[in-house]
FIDO-498959 format. One line per 3 residues: number of its first residue (from 1); for each residue y, z, x of C-alpha. Coordinates in steps of 0.001 Angstrom, whole numbers, plus 500000, padded with zeros to 6 digits. Layout:
! FIDO-498959
NUM = Y/Z/X ~ ... $
This chain:
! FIDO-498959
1 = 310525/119497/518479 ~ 312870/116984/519749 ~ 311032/113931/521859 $
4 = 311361/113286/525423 ~ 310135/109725/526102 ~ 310479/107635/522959 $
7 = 314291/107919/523098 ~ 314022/106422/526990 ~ 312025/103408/526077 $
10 = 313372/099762/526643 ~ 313602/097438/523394 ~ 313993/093634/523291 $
13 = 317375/092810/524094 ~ 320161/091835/521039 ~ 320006/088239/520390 $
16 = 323732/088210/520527 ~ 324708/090473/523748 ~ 325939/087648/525520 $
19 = 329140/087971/523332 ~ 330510/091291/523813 ~ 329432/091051/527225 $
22 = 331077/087635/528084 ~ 334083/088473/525451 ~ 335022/091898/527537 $
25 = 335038/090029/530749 ~ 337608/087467/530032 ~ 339766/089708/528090 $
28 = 339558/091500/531256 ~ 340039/088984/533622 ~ 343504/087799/532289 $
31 = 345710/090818/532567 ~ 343795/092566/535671 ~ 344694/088906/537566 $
34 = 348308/088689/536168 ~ 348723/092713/537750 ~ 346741/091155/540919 $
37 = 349467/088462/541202 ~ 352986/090696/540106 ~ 351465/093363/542352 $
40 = 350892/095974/539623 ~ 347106/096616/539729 ~ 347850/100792/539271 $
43 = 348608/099587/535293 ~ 345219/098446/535144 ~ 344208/101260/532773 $
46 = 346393/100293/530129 ~ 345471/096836/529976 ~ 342188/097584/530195 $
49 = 342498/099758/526645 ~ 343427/096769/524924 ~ 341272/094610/527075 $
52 = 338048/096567/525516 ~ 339467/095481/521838 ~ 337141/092839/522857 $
55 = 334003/094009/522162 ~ 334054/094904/518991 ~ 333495/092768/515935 $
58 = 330944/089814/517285 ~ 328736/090276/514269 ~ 330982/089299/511293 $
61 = 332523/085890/509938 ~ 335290/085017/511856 ~ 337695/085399/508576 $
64 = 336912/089429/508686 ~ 336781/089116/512647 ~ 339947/088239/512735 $
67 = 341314/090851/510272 ~ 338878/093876/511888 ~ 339851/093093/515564 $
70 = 343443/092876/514693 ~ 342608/096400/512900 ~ 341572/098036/516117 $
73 = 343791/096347/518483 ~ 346274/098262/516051 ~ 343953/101475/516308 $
76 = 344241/101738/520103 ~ 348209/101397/520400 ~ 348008/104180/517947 $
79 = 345788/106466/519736 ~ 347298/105256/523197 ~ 350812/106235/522067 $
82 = 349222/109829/520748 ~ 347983/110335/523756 ~ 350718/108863/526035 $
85 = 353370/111094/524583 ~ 351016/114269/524014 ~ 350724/113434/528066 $
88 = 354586/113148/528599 ~ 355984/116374/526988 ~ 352897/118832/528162 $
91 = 350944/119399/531442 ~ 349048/122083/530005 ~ 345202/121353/529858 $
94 = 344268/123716/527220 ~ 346642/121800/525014 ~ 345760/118182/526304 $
97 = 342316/118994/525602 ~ 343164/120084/521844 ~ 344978/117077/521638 $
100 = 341276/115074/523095 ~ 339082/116640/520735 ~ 341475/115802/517984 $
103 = 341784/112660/518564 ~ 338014/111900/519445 ~ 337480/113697/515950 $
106 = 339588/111583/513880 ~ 338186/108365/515574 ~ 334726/109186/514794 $
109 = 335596/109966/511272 ~ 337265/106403/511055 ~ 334898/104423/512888 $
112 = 332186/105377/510538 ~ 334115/105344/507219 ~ 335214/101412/508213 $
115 = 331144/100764/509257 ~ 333203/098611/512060 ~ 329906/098963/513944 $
118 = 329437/098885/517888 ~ 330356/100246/520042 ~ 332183/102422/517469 $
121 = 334208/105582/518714 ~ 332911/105847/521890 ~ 335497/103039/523393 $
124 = 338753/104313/521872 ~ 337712/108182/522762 ~ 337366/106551/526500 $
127 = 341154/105428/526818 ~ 342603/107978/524937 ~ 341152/110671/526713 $
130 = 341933/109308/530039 ~ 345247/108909/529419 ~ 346257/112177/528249 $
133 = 345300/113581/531567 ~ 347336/110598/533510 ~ 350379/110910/534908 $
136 = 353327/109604/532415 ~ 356803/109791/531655 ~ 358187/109734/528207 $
139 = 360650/106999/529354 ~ 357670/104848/530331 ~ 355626/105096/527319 $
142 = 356837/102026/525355 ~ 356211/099618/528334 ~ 352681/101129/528682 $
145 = 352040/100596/525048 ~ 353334/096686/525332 ~ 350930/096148/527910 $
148 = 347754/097683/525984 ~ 349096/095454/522526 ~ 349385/092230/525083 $
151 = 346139/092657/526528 ~ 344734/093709/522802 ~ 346193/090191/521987 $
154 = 344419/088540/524792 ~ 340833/090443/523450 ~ 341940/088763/519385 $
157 = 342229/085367/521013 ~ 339111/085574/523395 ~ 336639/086963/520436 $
160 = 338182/084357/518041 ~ 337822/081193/520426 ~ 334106/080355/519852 $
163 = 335241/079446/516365 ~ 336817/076491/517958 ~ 333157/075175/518893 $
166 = 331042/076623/516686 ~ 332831/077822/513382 ~ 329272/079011/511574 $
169 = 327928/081111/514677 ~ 327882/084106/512731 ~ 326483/083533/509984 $
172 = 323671/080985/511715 ~ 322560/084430/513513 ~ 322796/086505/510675 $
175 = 320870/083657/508819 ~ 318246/083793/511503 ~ 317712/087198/511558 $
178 = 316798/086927/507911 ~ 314247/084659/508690 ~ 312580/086530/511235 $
181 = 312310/088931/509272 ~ 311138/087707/506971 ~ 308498/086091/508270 $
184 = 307719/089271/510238 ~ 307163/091112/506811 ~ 304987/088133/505998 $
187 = 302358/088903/508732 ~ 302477/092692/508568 ~ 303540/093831/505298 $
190 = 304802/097538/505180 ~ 307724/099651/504653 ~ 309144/099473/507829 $
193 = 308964/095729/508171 ~ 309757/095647/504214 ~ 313111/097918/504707 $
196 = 314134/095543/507834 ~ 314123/092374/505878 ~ 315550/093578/502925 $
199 = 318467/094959/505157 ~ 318270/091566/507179 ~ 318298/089571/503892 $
202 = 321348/091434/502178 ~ 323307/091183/506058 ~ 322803/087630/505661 $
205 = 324827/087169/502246 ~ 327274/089639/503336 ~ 327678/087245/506382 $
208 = 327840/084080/504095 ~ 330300/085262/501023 ~ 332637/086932/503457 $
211 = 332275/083500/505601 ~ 335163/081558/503601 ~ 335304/078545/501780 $
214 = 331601/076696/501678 ~ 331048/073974/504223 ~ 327964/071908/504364 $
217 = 326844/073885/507265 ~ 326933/076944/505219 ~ 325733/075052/502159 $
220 = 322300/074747/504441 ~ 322638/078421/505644 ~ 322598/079597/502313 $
223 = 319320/077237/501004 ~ 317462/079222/504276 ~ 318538/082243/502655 $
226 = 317016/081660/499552 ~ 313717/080899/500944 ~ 313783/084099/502919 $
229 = 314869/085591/499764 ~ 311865/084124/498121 ~ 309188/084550/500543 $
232 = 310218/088663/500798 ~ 310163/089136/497113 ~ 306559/087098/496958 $
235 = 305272/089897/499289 ~ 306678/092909/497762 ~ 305157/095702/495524 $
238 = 304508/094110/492309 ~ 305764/091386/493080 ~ 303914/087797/491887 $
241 = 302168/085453/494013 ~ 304283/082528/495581 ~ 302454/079371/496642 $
244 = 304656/077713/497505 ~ 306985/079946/499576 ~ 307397/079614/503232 $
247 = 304692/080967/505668 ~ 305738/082901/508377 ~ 305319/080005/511264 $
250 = 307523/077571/509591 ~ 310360/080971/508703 ~ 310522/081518/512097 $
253 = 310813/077502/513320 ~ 313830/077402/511284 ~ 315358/080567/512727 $
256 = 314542/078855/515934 ~ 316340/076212/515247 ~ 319251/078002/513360 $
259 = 319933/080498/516392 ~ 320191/076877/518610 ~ 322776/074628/518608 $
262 = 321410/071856/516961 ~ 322605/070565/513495 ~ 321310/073629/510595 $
265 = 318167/072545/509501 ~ 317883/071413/505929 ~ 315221/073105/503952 $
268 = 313948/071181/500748 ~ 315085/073035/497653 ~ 313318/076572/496894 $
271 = 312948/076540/493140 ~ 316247/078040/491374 ~ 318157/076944/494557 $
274 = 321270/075021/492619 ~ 321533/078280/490240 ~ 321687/080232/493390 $
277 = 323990/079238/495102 ~ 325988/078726/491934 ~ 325823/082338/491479 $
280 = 327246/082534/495080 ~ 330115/080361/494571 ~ 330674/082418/491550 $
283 = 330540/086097/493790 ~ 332712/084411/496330 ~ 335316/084099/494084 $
286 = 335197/087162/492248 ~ 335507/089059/495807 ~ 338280/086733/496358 $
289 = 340178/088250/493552 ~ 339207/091795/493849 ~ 337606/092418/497037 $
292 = 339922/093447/499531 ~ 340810/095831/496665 ~ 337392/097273/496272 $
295 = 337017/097410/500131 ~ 340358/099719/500146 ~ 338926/101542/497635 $
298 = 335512/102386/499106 ~ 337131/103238/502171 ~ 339215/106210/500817 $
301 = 335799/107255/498803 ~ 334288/108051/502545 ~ 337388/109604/503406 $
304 = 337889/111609/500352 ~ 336979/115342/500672 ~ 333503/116026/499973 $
307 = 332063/112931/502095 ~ 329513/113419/504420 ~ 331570/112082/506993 $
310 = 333857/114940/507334 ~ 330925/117394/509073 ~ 330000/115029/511618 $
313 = 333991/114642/512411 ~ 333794/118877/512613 ~ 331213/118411/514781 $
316 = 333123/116239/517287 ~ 335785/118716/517187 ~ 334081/121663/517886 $
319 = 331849/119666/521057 ~ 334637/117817/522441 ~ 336681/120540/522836 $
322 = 334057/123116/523643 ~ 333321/120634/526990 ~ 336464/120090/527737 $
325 = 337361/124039/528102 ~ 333964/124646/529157 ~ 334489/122106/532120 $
328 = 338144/123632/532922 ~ 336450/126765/533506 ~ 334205/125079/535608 $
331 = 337133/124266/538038 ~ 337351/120371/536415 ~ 341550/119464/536841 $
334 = 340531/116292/534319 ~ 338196/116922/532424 ~ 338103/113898/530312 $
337 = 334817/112727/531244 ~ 333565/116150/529761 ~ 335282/115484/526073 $
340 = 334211/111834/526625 ~ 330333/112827/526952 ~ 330446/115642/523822 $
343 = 332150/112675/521895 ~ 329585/110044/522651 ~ 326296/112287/520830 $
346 = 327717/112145/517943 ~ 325131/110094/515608 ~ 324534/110603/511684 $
349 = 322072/113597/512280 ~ 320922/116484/514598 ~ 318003/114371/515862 $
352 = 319586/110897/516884 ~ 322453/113156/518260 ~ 319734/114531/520632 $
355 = 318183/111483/521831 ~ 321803/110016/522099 ~ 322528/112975/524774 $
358 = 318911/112845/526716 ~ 320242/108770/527178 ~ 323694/109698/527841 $
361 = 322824/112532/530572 ~ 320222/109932/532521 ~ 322332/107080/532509 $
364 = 325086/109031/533668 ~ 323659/110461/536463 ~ 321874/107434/537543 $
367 = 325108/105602/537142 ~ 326786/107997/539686 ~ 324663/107256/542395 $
370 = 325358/103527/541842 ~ 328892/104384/541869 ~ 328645/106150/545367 $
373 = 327052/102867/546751 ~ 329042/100265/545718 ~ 332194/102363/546352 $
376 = 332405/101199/549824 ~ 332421/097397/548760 ~ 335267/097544/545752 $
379 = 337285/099523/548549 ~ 337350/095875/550794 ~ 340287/094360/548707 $
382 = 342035/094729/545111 ~ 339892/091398/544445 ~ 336561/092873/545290 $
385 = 337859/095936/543105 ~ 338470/093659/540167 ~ 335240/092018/540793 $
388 = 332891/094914/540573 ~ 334890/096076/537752 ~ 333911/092965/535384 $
391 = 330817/093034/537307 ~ 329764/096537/535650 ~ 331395/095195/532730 $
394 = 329047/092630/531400 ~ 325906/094716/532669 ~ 326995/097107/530713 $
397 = 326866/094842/527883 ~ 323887/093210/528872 ~ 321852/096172/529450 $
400 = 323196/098307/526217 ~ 321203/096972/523584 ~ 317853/097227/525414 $
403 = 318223/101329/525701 ~ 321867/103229/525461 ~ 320899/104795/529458 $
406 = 320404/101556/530561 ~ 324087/100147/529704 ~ 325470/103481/530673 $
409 = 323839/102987/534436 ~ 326751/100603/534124 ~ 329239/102182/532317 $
412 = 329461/105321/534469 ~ 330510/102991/537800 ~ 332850/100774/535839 $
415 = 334844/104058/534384 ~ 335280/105322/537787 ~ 336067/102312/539272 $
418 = 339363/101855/536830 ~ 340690/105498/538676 ~ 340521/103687/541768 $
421 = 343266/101249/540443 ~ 345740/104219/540676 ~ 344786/105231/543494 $
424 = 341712/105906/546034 ~ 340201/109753/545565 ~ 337315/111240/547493 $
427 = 334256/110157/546774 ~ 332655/113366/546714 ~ 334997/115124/544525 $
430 = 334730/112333/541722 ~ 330610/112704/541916 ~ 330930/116233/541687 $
433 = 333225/115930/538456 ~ 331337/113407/536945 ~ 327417/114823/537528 $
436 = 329099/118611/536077 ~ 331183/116539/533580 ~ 327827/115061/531918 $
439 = 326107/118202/532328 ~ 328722/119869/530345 ~ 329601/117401/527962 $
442 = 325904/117190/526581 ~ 325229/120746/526517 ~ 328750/121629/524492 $
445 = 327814/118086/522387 ~ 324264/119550/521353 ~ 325613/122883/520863 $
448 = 328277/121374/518038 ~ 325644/119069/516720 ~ 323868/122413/515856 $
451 = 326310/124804/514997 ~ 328305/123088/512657 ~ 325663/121644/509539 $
454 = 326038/118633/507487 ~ 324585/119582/503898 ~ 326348/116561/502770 $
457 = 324203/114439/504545 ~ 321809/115721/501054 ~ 324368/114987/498637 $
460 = 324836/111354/500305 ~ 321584/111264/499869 ~ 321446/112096/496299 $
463 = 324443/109849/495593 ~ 322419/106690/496880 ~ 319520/107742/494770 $
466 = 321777/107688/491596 ~ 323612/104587/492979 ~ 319909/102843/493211 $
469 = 319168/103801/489691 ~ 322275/102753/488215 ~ 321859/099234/490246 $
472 = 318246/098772/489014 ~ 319428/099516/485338 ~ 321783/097219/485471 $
475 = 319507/094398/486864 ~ 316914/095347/484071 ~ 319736/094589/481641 $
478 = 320398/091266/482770 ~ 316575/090488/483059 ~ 316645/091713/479063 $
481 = 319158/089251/478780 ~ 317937/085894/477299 ~ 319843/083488/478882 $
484 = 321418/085510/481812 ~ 323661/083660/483698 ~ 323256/083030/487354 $
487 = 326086/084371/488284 ~ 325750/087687/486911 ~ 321174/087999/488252 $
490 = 322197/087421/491746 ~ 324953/089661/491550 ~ 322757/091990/490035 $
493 = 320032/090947/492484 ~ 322523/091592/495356 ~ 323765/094638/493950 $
496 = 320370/096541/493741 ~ 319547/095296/497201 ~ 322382/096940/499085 $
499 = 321749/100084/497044 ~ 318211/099798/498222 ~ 319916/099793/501867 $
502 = 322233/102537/501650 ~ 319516/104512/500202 ~ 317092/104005/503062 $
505 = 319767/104850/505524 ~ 320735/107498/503511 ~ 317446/109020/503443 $
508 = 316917/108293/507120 ~ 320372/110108/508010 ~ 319139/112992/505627 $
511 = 315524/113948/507016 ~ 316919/114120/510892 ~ 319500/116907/510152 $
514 = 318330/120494/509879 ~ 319452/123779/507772 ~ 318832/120962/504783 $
517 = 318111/122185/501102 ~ 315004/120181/499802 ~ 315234/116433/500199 $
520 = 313775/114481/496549 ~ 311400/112537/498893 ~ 309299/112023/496304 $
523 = 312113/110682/494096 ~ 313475/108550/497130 ~ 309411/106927/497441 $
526 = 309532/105759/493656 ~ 313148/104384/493415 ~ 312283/102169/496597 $
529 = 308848/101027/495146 ~ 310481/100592/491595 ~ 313389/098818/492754 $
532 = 311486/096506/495059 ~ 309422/095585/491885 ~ 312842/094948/490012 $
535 = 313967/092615/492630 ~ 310950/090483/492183 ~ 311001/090272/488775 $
538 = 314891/088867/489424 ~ 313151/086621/491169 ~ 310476/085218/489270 $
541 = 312899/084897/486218 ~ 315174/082912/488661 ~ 312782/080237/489544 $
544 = 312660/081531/493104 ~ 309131/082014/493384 ~ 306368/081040/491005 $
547 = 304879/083684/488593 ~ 301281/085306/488639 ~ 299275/085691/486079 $
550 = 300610/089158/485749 ~ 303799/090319/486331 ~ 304030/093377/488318 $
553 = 305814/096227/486179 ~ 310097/095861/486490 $
């Protein structure tokens, strides 16, 4: 029975949506007010692909930001020109919407085998579909695709310039967001706060060894770490009692004061905390060596045939272009919109698709009828259009993160507002081929989520539970160790922790899909409790926390 109202409810805002949201609005800005003043506003919609670039990659370092944004600046000229020249040398539908569903697949499939996070697919599926089913020349297509790379440059530069003011931003919020949850797993211990902070904990370290070379700044980022570190593995199963580990009040005053923009606070020294972050200068370099390597290499693993990737990719297929003929019928000339809706469902299972389409479907609609009344104002002058534009543009990103219907109340005006850069349309005629578009799109969405099956999603599951057995041997073996270095227990440490994470994920991904084989639930319970006990016995035997009087079993 899929749920109705839990998928509707608000959630505390991101502690970061200020960035996408202000990043997106002067990457905007730029290029729609150099077309303002040259007199060109009807090329809007291809500076507005690469102004959308933008938005992505405001949770990592800015060392991988710049390489990832640069990545899907790249992406979109790609997709653009696919689309661009599928749109000069055809006017059929049938075959433009092939072409869509295609393309909507393949992005989806990428998006989640690069984990580039939000807003994932969803953005590049936008553009591409709306401009197969724009008017284009062949002749014209390299000028269009120069203005979507200039304004993709424009969106590098914008989500790169905080670094100029605050070069640690990242990983102070990633830091903090250990820490509160940390502390939050100190006053109500339980799996579900126990699986956040271990997944806030490990984001953390990712954060800080992909953060470059150690500054004092980070030096006190990474002491913070350690006492989250510490007061987590006091609390877990098994794991021995620490005195003198943090309480929960004074966790969350430094987070408080790590999210500002005050100096980091200094934390005295955790016990163990010079062989720590030894041990991280040591990882550091090691992924200096190797670790673009390994990334490359773990990248063509979820690509490779067999991943559990690959159905959910079908999937999009099969729903994208099932709207988008579905919506033809339906007397649709562009149905985009359609093939854009089927596309945005798409979650790692059945269930999350479903509550992703009940979201998508409200906010839609509501976002139509905010559409039809500020139509009238963006009408007054190519200013006011460009104003409501980056208007809806930040809401969107302000409201996102508290439900996915809320942002899209936002989204849906600021999509149809970019048509009326090309030219005004009737009013009435763009409602009606929205509200049928998102009627479509979800129905044809859900009805690919279903038909096509990801058993995979069982053998992903099955791979993290081997994965998580493998780490926690290995972390046994350097507790047997008697003198293990530190280098090679945190890394061991680390290791078993993101197992830990990919296996809760896993499992999570697993148990909302249906026509499933028997999940090892059982299995899944006892690798989590046994490797939570392993990670406090690293722990202990680092000095982190102070022992009990008995240990609990590794």
């Amino acid at each position: 029975m899929f749920p109705l109202v839990a998928p509707l409810r608000l959630v505390r805002p991101s502690d970061m949506w200020f960035k996408p949201a202000t990043s997106v609005v002067f990457a905007s800005a730029v290029p729609n007010l150099t077309l303002f003043a040259v007199d060109r506003l009807d090329l809007v919609m291809y500076t507005m692909a690469g102004s959308l670039c933008a938005l992505y990659g405001h949770n990592l370092p800015y060392a991988r930001r710049a390489r990832a944004v640069a990545g899907v600046v790249l992406a979109m000229v790609i997709g653009m020109a696919v689309s661009l020249v599928a749109a000069s040398l055809t006017g059929s539908t049938a075959v433009l919407i092939a072409v869509g569903a295609l393309l909507a697949a393949v992005q989806k499939i990428l998006c989640d085998a690069t984990r580039i996070g939000p807003p994932g697919p969803v953005i590049f599926t936008f553009v591409t579909s709306a401009a197969l089913f724009g008017p284009q020349r062949l002749g014209q297509v390299p000028g269009h695709l120069a203005l979507v790379l200039a304004a993709g440059v424009v969106s590098w530069l914008v989500t790169l310039a905080p670094a100029l003011i605050r070069r640690e931003g990242p990983e102070r919020r990633a830091t903090a967001r250990a820490l509160d949850a940390a502390a939050a797993y100190a006053d109500h211990p339980g799996h579900r706060t126990r699986h956040a902070a271990v997944a806030a904990v490990h984001g953390a370290w990712q954060a800080l060894l992909a953060s470059g070379r150690p500054t004092s700044a980070r030096r006190a980022l990474e002491c913070l770490v350690v006492h989250a570190e510490a007061a987590l593995a006091a609390g877990l199963p098994g794991g021995p009692a620490a005195p003198a580990a943090p309480g929960p009040d004074r966790l969350r005053d430094w987070a408080r004061r790590t999210r500002g923009r005050g100096p980091v606070p200094v934390p005295p020294p955790a016990p163990g905390t010079s062989e720590e972050l030894f041990g991280i200068d040591a990882e550091r370099a090691a992924r200096r060596a190797g670790g673009r390597r390994e990334a490359r290499r773990a990248l063509l693993r979820r690509l490779a045939p067999g991943s559990p990737l690959l159905p959910i990719g079908v999937r999009a297929l099969v729903g994208c272009a099932l709207a988008g003929y579905v919506s033809q019928a339906a007397g649709v000339g562009r149905p985009y919109w359609a093939i854009v809706t089927a596309a945005a469902l798409y979650q790692a299972n059945v269930s999350l698709s479903w509550n992703r389409a009940l979201q998508r479907t409200l906010g839609n609609l509501l976002g139509v009828l905010v559409f039809a009344a500020v139509l009238p104002l963006s009408r007054v002058s190519p200013l006011a259009l460009i104003g409501c534009c980056l208007f809806f543009s930040f809401a969107a990103e302000a409201l996102i993160t508290r439900n996915y219907w809320l942002g899209s109340v936002a989204v849906t005006p600021m999509a149809l507002l970019v048509m009326e850069f090309g030219g005004t349309y009737p009013a009435g005629e763009l409602i009606g081929d929205r509200v049928l578009d998102t009627v479509i799109g979800a129905a044809m969405g859900l009805l690919g989520a279903m038909a096509v099956t990801n058993r995979r999603a069982t053998g992903r599951l099955e791979q993290a539970l081997a994965d998580t057995h493998r780490a926690r041997a290995h972390a046994v073996h350097a507790l047997a160790a008697p003198q293990p270095t530190p280098a090679a227990l945190d890394a061991a440490r680390r290791r078993l922790t993101g197992s830990l994470v990919e296996l809760r994920e896993a499992d999570d991904a697993a148990a909302g899909e249906w026509w499933q084989r028997a999940l090892p639930q059982e299995q899944v319970l006892a690798a989590e409790q046994a490797g939570h006990r392993t990670l406090a016995a690293t722990a202990t035997r680092r000095g982190l926390i102070a022992p009990a009087q008995e240990n609990g079993a590794v």
